[in-house]
N, C-alpha and C positions, 0 to 999 in steps of 0.2 A: 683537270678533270675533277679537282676535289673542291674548287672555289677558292683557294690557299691565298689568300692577299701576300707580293711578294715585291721587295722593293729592292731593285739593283742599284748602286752605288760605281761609278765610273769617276776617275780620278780625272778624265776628258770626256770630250763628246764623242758620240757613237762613231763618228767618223775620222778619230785625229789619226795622226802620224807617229805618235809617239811608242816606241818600243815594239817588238816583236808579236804584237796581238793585236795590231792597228788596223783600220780600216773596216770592210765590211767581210773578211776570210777568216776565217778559225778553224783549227783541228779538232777531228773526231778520231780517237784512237780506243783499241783495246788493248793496245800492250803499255802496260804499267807492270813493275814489281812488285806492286802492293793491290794485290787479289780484289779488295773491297773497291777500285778503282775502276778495276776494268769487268764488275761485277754490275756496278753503276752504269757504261756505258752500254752493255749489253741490257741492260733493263731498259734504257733508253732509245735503244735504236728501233723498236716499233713505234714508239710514239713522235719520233721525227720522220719514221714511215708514213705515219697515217697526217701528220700535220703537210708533211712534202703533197703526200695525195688531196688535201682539201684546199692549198694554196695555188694546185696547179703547176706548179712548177719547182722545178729541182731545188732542193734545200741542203741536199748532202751527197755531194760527189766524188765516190770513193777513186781515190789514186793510188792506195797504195802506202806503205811507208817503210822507212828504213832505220834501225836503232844501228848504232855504231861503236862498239866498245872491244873491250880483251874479252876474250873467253870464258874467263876467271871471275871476272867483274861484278859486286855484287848486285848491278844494274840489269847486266846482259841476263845474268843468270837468274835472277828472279824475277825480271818479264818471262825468259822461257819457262820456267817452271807454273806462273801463272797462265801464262795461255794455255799451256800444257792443260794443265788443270779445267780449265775450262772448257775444251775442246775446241781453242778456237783456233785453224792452222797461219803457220806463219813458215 
């Protein structure tokens, strides 16, 4: 929306196999420990709204997701305090 010239950099082509981000799937999350993260993806989830509505077809297919650690953790525990924070439920 702002004309931003913006050049991505792929270490393979859009479609390789390599590593856990491969192919044409990627994750959309709001639970991150670090606020300014899932601060980001909230600001952004209208604008995949509105780009899903102009392309016609589904662009972002919520499933769902699951973090997995100790109680303690300072992972578990500062995603929940984040969302918290956010009011975003989990």
């Amino acid at each position: 929306k702002i004309n931003a010239k913006v050049t991505v950099l792929e270490q393979y082509d859009p479609t390789h196999t390599h590593g856990s981000s491969h192919g044409d799937g990627r994750i959309f999350r709001f639970a991150y420990p670090i606020p300014e993260y899932s601060e980001l993806a909230l600001k952004a989830k209208p604008g995949w709204a509105e780009l899903q509505e102009k392309a016609g077809e589904a662009l972002l297919v919520g499933q769902g997701g699951l973090d997995i650690g100790h109680q303690d953790s300072e992972h578990i525990v500062g995603t929940m305090k984040t969302l918290d924070s956010l009011g975003v439920p989990f």
